[in-house]
C-alpha positions, 0 to 999 in steps of 0.5 A: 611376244609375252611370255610366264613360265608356270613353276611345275612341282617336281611330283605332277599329275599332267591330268591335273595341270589339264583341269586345273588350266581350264578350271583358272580360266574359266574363273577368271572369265575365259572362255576356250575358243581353241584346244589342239596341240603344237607339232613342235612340242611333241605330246603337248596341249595347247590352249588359246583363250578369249575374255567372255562372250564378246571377242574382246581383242586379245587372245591368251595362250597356255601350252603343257608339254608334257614331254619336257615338262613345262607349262607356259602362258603367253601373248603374241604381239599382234593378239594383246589386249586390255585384259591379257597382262593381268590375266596372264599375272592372275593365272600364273599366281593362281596356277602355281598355288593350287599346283603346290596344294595339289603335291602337299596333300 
């Protein structure tokens, strides 16, 4: 498994890192083909992304856990594709921008 940590300001609004998730996504052609939580992290959100339309193989998965204040992105091994290391970079890189504007206005 390939897993990033997202760098979380100290001062976040979890609502935020909720939109802004979706927001990169959907920017970068992503579609939401799952959003539930997972039981071993209490009071998370946890997403599994697909590139456009077509079901191109791969799938990235983002998860906030609010509880212990983190946020990653990851790819398991059997659901790697074409697309998923450089989405996963773009994300991270693009994340971690807007969450830093977010705190600084």
């Amino acid at each position: 498994m390939l897993t990033s940590e997202v760098h979380l300001p100290t001062k976040v609004d979890f609502r935020l890192v909720e939109h802004l998730v979706e927001e990169c996504c959907r920017s970068i052609g992503l579609t939401v083909k799952m959003k539930g939580s997972l039981s071993k992290y209490p009071d998370s959100i946890h997403w599994h992304f697909k590139q456009g339309t077509q079901e191109r193989r791969g799938t990235l998965e983002v998860t906030l856990w609010r509880g212990g204040r983190r946020l990653w992105l990851s790819v398991q091994a059997g659901r790697t594709g074409t697309w998923t290391q450089d989405a996963m970079a773009k994300m991270k890189r693009t994340l971690e921008i807007k969450l830093k504007q977010s705190v600084s206005r």
